[in-house]
C-alpha positions as CSV (number, residue, x, y, z in Angstrom):
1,X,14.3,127.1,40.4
2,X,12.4,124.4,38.4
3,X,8.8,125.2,37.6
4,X,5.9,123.0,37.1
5,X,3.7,123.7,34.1
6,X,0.1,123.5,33.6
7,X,-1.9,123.6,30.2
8,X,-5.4,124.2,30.2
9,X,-8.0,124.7,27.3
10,X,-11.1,126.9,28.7
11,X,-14.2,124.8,28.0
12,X,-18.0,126.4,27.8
13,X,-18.6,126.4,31.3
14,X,-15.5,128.3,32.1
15,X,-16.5,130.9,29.5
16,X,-16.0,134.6,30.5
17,X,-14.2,133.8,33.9
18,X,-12.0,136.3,35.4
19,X,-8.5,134.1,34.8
20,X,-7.5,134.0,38.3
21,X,-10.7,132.6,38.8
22,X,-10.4,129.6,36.1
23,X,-6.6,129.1,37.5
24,X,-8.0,128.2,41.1
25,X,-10.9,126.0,39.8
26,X,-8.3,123.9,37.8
27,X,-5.5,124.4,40.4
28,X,-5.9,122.0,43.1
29,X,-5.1,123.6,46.8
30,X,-4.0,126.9,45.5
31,X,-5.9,130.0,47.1
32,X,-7.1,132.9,45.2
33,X,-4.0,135.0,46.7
34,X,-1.8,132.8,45.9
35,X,-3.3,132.4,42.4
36,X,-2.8,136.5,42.2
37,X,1.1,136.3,43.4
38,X,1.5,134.1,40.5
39,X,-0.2,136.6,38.2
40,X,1.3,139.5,39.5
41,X,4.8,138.0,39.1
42,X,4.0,136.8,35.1
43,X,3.6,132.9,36.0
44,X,0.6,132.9,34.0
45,X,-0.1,133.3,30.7
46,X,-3.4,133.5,28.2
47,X,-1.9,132.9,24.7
48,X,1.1,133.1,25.6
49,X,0.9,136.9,27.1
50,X,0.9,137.8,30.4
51,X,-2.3,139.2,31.8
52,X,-3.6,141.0,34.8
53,X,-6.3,139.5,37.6
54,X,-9.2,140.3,36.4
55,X,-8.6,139.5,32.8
56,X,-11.5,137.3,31.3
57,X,-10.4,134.1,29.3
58,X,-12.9,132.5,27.0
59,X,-13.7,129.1,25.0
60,X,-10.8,128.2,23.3
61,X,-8.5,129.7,25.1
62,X,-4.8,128.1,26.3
63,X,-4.1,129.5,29.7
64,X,-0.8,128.3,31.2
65,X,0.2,128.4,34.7
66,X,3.8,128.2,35.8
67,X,3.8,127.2,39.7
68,X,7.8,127.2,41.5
69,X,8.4,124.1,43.1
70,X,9.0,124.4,46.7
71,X,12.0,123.9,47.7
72,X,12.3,120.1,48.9
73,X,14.0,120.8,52.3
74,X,10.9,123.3,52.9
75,X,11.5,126.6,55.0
76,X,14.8,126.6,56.4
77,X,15.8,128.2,59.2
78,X,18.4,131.1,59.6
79,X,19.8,132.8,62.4
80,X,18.7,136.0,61.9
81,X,18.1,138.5,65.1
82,X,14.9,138.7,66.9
83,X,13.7,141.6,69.3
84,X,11.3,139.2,71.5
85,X,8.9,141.4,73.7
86,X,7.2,138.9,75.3
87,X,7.2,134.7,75.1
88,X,5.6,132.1,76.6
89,X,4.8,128.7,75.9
90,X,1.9,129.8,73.9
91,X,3.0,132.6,71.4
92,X,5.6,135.1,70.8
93,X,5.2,138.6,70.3
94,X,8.0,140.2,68.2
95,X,8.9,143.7,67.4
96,X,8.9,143.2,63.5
97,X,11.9,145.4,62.0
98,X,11.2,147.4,58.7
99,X,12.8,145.4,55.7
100,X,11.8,142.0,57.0
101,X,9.3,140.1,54.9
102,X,7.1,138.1,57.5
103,X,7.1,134.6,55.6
104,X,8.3,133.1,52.2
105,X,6.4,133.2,49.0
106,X,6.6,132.4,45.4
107,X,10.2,133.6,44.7
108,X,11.4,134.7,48.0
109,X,11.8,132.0,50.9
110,X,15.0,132.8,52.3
111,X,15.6,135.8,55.2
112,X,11.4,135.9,56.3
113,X,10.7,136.4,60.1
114,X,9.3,132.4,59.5
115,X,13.5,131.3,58.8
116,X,14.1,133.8,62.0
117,X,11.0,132.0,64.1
118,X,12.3,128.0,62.9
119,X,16.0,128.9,64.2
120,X,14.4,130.5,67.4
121,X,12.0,127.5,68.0
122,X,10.3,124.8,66.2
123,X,7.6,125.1,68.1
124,X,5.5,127.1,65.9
125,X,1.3,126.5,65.0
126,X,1.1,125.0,61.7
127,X,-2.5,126.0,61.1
128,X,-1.3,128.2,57.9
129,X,0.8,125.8,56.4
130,X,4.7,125.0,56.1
131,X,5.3,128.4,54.7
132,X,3.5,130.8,57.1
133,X,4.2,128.8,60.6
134,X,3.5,130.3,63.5
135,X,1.8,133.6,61.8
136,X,-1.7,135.0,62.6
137,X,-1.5,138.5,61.3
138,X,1.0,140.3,59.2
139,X,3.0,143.8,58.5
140,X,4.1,144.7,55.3
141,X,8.0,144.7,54.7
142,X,8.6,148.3,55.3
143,X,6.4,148.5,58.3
144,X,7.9,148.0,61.9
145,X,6.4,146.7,65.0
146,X,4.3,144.5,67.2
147,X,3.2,141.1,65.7
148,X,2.0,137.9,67.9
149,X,2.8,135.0,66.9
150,X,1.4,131.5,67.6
151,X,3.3,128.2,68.9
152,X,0.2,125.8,69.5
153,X,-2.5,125.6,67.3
154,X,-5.4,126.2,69.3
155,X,-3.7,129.4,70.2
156,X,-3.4,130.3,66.5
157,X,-6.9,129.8,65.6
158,X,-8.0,131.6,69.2
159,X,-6.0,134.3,67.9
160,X,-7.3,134.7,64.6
161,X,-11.0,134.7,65.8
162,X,-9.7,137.7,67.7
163,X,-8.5,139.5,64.4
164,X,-11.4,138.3,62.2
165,X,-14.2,139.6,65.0
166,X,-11.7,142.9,65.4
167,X,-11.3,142.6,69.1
168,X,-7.9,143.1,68.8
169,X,-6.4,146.9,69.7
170,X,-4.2,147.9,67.1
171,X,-2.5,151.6,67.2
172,X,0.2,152.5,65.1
173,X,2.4,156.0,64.6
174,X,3.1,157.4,61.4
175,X,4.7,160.1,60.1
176,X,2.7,161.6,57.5
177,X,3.1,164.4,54.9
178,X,1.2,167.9,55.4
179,X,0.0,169.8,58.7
180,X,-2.7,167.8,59.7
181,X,-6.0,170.4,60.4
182,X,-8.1,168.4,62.6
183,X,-6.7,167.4,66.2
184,X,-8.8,164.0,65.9
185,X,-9.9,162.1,62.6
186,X,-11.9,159.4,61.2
187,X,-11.7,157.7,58.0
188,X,-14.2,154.6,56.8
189,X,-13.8,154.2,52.9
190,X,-14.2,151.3,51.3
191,X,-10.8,149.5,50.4
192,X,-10.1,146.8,47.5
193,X,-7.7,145.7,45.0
194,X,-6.5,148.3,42.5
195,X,-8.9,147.4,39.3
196,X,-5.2,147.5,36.9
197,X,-2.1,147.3,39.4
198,X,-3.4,144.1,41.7
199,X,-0.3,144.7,44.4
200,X,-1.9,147.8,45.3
201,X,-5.2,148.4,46.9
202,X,-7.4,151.4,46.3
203,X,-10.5,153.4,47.7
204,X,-13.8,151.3,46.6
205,X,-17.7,152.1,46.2
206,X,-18.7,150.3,49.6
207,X,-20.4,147.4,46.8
208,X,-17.4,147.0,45.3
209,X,-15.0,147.2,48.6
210,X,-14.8,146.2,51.9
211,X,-15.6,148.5,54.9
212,X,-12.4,150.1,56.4
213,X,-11.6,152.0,59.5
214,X,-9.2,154.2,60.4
215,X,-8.8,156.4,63.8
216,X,-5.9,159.3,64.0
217,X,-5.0,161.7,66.3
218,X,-2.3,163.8,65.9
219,X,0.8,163.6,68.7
220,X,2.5,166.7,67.0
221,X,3.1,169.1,64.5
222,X,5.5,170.3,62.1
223,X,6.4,173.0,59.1
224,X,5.1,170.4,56.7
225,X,4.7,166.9,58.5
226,X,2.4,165.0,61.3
227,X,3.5,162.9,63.9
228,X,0.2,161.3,64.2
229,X,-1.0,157.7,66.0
230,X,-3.6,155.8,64.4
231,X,-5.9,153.0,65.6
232,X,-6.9,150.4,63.0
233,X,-10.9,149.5,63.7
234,X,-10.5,146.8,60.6
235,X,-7.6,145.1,59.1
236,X,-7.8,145.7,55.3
237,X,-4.2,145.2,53.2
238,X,-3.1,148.8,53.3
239,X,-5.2,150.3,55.0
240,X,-3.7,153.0,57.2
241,X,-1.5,153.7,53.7
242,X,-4.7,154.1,51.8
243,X,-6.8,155.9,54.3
244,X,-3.9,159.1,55.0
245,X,-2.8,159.4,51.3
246,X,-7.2,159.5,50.6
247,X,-7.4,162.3,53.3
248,X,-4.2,164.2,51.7
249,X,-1.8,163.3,54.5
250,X,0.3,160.3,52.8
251,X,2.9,158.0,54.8
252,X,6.0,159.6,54.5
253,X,8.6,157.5,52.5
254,X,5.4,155.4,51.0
255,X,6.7,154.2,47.4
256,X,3.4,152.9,46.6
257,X,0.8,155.7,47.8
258,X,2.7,158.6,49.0
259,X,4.1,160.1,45.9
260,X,3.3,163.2,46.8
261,X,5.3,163.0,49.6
262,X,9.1,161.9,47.9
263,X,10.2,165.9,48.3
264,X,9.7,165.0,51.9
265,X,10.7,161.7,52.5
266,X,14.5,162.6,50.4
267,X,15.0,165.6,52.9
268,X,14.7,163.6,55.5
269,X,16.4,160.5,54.0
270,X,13.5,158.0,54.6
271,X,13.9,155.1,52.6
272,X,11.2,153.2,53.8
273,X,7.3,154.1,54.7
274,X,7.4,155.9,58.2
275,X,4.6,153.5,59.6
276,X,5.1,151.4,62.9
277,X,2.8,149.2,64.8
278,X,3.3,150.5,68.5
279,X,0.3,148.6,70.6
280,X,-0.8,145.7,70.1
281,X,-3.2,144.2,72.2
282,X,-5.6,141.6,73.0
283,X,-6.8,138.4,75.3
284,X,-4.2,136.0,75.6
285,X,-5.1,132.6,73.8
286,X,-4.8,130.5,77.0
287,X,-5.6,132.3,79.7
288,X,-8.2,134.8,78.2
289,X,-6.9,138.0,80.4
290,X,-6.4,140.6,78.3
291,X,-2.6,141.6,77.2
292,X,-0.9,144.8,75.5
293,X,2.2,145.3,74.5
294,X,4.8,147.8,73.0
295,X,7.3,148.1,70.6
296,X,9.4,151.5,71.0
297,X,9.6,154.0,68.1
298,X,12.5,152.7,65.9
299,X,15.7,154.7,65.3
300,X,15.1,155.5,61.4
301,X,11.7,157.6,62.5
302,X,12.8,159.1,65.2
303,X,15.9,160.6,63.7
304,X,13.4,162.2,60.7
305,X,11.1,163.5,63.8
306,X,14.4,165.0,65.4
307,X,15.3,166.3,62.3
308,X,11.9,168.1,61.2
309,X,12.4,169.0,65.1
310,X,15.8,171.5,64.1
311,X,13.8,172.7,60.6
């Protein structure tokens, strides 16, 4: 794939900048994100050497941006299966399966749930832009579940006030490592972006983070696992992944924060993080009655629950 290239010489006033910073100040209609993708995946360079986030350029120096052209027929769709729970003229809600990345990026825009939603309707809100149509919210790619999804615009942005003023019920299950003591718990760190690894997020000083919460209970117990569900107060990147594997109870099959918990996850042959958005609910973008909905537990988690079950 071709690549556009962009030169840039740091002036005074740009002096001491975090880089990602600088690249979004010169960068016309690039978000700070987006900026950070490119980072992450080495499409900027200071001096010729790849850098990190936060890195700080100064006078003089030649920071170079490499940005993927889009592809010129855009997001195309593909007929990939959908498990539709509920649809109407207004949204979709879908039961997400693990694996699926919810909508193309830098590097990756072929087999998202976006090419599934364009080849199941072109009716999709375009309020995030071409790549992300139709999405309000998302799920990482090895998390299962409910996700709504908006066709008209206003219903998009109705949505997302939802999400943004956290009137939206999210409770998820997840299968965690260890025998969890409490019946009931509550977690409210601080979450923000790893200070070296950007991809990964990490517990904060509340100045330094964002407020998180996180409410568990657990559903049932085994030799050395938790069937627990968990209701997400905010909506931080990570959170529930952060939150359990802070407490000492990390996602089992978590690459990213539940390394204490690979023993586990190769017994039971889980190659993804057990984590699965089971209710979702909230008040319908046209109508304003309030709506819930379900995804059932998928097969991969409850043939490790069966199996912990026989132990």
């Amino acid at each position: 794939m071709q690549k556009k290239v962009h030169k840039y010489f740091v002036d005074s006033a740009h002096s001491g900048a975090r880089v990602d910073k600088y690249v979004v100040s010169m960068l016309d209609g690039f978000s700070r994100s987006h900026v950070q993708k490119l980072i992450d995946n080495g499409h900027v360079t200071v001096g010729g050497e790849r850098v990190s986030a936060h890195h700080r350029v100064y006078k003089g120096n030649e920071v170079t941006v490499y940005v993927p052209e889009l592809r010129k027929e855009g997001v195309v769709p593909e007929d990939i299966p959908l498990d539709i729970l509920y649809e109407d003229e207004h949204i979709i809600v879908i039961n997400k399966p693990a694996g699926l990345v919810v909508h193309p990026a830098t590097g990756n825009y072929s087999h998202t749930l976006v090419n599934a939603l364009l080849n199941h309707t072109g009716d999709l809100s375009t309020v995030g832009g071409e790549m992300k149509r139709g999405i309000v919210h998302r799920l990482d790619m090895g998390t299962s579940g409910c996700m709504v999804v908006a066709k008209k615009d206003g219903a998009h942005l109705r949505l997302s006030a939802q999400f943004k003023d956290r009137e939206v019920f999210k409770e998820y299950l997840a299968l965690v490592k260890g025998v969890c003591r409490l019946d009931f718990g509550r977690v409210t760190v601080s979450l923000g972006r790893h200070p070296t690894r950007r991809t990964k997020m990490s517990v904060r000083r509340p100045e330094s983070g964002r407020d998180a919460e996180s409410e568990y209970e657990v559903i049932k117990r085994f030799k050395d696992a938790t069937l627990i569900k968990v209701v997400m107060r905010s909506g931080r990147t990570h959170q529930i992944r952060v939150h359990m594997a802070h407490i000492g109870y990390p996602v089992v099959g978590d690459s990213q924060y539940g390394h204490g918990a690979r023993g586990l996850a190769a017994r039971l042959g889980v190659e993804r993080q057990m984590l699965h958005a089971h209710r979702l609910g909230f008040r319908h973008p046209a109508t304003n009655e309030y709506v819930q909905f379900e995804a059932p537990m998928p097969e991969d988690m409850k043939k490790a629950i069966a199996q912990l079950e026989a132990e």
